[in-house]
N, C-alpha and C positions, 0 to 999 in steps of 0.2 A: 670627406665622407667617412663615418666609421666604419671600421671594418673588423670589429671584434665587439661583440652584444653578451652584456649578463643579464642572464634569465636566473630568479628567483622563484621558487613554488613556496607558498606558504597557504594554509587550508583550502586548497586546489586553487587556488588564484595565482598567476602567471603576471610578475612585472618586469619589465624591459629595461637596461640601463645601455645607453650608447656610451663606447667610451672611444671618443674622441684624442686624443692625446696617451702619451707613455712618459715617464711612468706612472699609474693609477692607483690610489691607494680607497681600500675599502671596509670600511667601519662601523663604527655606532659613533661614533668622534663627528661632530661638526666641522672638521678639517678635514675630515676625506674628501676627494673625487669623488664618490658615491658612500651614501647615508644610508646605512640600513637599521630599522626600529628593532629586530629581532633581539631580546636578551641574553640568549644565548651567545649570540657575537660580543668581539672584543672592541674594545674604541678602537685598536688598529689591528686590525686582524688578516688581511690581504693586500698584496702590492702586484698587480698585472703589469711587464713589461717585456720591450721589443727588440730584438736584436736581427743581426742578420741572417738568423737559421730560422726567423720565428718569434714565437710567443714564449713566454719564460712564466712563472708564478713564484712567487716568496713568502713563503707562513712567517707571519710579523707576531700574532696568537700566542699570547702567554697563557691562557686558560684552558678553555676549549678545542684548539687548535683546528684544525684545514684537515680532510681528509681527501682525497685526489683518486678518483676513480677509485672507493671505495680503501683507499690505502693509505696511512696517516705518514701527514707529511712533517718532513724533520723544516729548519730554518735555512735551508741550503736553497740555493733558484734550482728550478726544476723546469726542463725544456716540458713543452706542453703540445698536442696537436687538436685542431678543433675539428668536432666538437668534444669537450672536456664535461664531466663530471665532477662537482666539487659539492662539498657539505663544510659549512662555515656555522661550527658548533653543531645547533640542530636544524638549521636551514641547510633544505635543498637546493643547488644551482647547478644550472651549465654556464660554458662559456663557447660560445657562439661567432658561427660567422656572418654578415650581413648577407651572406647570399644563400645561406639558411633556407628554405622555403616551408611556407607556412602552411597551417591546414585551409583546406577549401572553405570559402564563406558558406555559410548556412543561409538561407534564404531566410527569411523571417513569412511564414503565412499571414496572409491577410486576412484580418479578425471577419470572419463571416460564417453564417451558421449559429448552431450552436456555442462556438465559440465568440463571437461578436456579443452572445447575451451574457457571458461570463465575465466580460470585459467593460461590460454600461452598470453604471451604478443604480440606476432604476431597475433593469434587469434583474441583478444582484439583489438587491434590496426585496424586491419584490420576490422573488425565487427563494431568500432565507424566511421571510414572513409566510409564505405559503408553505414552507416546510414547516412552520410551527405551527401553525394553523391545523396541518394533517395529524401533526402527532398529538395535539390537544384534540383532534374528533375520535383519533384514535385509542387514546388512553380514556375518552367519555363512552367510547361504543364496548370496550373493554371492561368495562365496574358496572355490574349488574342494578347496583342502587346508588340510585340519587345523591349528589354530593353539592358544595358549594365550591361557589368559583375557587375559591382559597383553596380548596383542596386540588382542583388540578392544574394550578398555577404552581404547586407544590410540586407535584407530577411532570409537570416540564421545565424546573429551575434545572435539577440535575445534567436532563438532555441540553439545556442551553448549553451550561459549562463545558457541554463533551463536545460540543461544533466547536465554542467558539473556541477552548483548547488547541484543537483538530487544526482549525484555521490558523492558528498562532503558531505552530510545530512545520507545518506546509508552508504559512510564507516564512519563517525562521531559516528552512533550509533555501527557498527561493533565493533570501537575503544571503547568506554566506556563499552559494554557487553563480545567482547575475549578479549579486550586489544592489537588488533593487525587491519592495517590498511588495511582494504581488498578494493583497490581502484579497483585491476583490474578487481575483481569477482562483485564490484559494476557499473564501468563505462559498465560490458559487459550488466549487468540485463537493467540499464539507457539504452542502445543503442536496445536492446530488443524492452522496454516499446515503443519507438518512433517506430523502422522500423514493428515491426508484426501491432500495427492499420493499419499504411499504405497501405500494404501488402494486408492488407482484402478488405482496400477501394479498392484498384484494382480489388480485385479479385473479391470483389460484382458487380464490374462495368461490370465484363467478364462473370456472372452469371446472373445476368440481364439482359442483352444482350440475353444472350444463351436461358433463358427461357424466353422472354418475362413477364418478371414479378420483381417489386420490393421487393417481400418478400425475396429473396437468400441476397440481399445487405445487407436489414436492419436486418435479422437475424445477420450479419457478424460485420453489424456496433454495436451493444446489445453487444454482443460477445466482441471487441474490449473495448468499454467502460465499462463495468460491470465485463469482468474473466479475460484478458490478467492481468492487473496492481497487484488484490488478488493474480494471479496464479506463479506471476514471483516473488513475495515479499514472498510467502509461501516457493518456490523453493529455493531462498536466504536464509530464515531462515532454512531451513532445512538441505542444505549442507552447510553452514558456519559456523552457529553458532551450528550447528547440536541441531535444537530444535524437538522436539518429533513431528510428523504432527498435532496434534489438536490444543497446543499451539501456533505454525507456525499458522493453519489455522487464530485463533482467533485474532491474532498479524497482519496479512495481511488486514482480513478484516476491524480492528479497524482501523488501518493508509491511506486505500483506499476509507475509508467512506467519510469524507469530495467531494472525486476527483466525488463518484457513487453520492452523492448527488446533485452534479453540474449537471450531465449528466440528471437524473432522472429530476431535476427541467426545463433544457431545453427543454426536452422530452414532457411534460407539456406545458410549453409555446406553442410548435409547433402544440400539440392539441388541443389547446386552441383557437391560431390563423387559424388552419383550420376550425374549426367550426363557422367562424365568418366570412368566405368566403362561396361563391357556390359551389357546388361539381365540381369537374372537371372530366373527363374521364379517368381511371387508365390503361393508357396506360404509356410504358417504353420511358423515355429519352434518356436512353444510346443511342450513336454512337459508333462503331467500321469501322473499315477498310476491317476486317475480316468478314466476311457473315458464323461466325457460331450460328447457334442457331438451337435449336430444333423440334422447327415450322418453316414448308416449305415459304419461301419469299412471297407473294402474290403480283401478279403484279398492276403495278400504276393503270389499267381499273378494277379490280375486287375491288383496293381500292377505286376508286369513285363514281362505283356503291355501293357500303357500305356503301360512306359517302354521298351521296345524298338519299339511303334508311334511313338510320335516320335520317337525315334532312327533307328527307317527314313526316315520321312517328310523328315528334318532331311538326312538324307545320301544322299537323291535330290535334293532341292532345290540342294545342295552343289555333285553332278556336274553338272548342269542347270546352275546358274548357271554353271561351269569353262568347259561346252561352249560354251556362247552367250558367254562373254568367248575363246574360243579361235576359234570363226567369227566372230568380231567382228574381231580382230585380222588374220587369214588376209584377210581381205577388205580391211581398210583396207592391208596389206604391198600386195597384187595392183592397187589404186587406183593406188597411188605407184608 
């Protein structure tokens, strides 16, 4: 039974070598004991053997050489205790003992839910079509005048390219961390991120509406731009790669940082430019078709009477202020 294991890291992937027998030679050489691909290694670059005090190691490395707990090793054997750190050129390794203990298995979740629909290819399929769907009503409901199909087939080639990018970047990293290609559990997260912002814009629109007020939309819009993108990237890591949620969390928010920085920085501008205009009346723009909302409609006579009261009120205030800058003035002339 082995009793001495080399563990390799190479772009976070973790390979195991038993070594069976002493003494062991380790390379790029098709005659080693253990074959390693990495360029950086030499064809004979490591010799692991055993004596009666232990484990020994020998830099064989004409090029690159052996570093041993971070400290470059000359061609002399060097007593060793496990577990060992080694860097063989540019590869990571330890050297190990078989009774090592490993990390705890991860459970893998059983696809159900929302997750299960991310998982079926009809789901999937259907879930990316319906998100094109929404944003072709929605770039039609967006253009005031009449266009032909051409033109907004034109209008959603660009958002294609950006899913299916999006989709190709997500399973790209899936592939280098499981080693397997998760496109449909990636193209479903992708078709997500585009239809729920949407989704909210409407639904801010019908909320605005409803209450006579823009705070329900822009809370909805915050919401969209700032947790939908962390909260679907968290979900992805956590049922694929089945990452632990803190790690997920940290990993979601590192990657969505640049997207919340754009938004934040917009955010900004738009403050920035209103304060460099006059206030306006925080009355609601939405229209609907629909006459729901939760303040009673007041009729067009009660609204003119309203709007002609401050409109008196506003140009009493007006002459008020004129006269008091005009005895203001009259007075300070009379001073001098």
């Amino acid at each position: 039974m082995a009793e001495v294991i080399l563990e390799t890291l190479s772009r976070g992937h973790r390979q195991h070598y038993k070594i069976t027998h002493f003494p062991t030679t380790i390379g790029r050489a098709f005659d080693n004991d253990i074959i390693l691909s990495d360029l950086s290694v030499s064809p004979h670059h490591l010799e692991i053997n055993q004596d009666e005090n232990g484990y020994t190691l020998r830099n064989i490395s004409e090029e690159n050489g052996t570093l041993l707990n971070k400290q470059k090793m000359d061609n002399l054997t060097t007593a060793i205790e496990l577990p060992t750190l080694i860097q063989l050129g540019d590869l990571q390794a330890r050297i190990l003992s078989h009774k090592t203990p490993v990390e705890p298995t991860r459970i893998k979740v059983q696809p159900k839910g929302l997750f299960r629909l991310l998982n079926h290819p009809v789901w999937v399929s259907s879930l990316f079509l319906f998100t094109l769907v929404a944003i072709i009503f929605d770039r039609y409901q967006s253009i005031p005048v009449e266009k032909n199909f051409l033109f907004y087939a034109n209008q959603i080639l660009p958002t294609l390219f950006i899913i299916l990018g999006i989709t190709l970047v997500i399973s790209g990293v899936s592939r280098l961390s499981t080693h397997r290609w998760e496109i449909l559990s990636a193209l479903g997260i992708t078709s997500l991120f585009f239809l729920i912002p949407l989704a909210f814009d409407y639904l801010g629109h019908f909320l605005d509406y409803f209450f006579t007020s823009d705070i329900p939309g822009n809370i909805l819009k915050h919401i969209a731009h700032f947790l939908v993108l962390p909260a679907l990237l968290m979900f992805y890591m956590m049922r694929v790669h089945l990452t632990a949620w803190l790690p997920a969390l940290g990993v979601a928010l590192l990657v969505s940082s640049p997207i919340s920085a754009y938004h934040i920085n917009d955010a900004m501008d738009q403050l920035s430019a209103y304060s460099e205009f006059s206030a306006y009346p925080p009355y609601n723009q939405t229209l609907s078709s629909l006459d729901i909302r939760a303040a009673k409609t007041i009729s067009l006579d009660e609204y003119f009477e309203k709007v002609d009261s401050i409109l008196t009120k506003k140009a009493h205030d007006m002459l008020e202020g004129q006269e008091q800058a005009e005895q203001k003035s009259q007075s300070s002339s009379f001073k001098n």
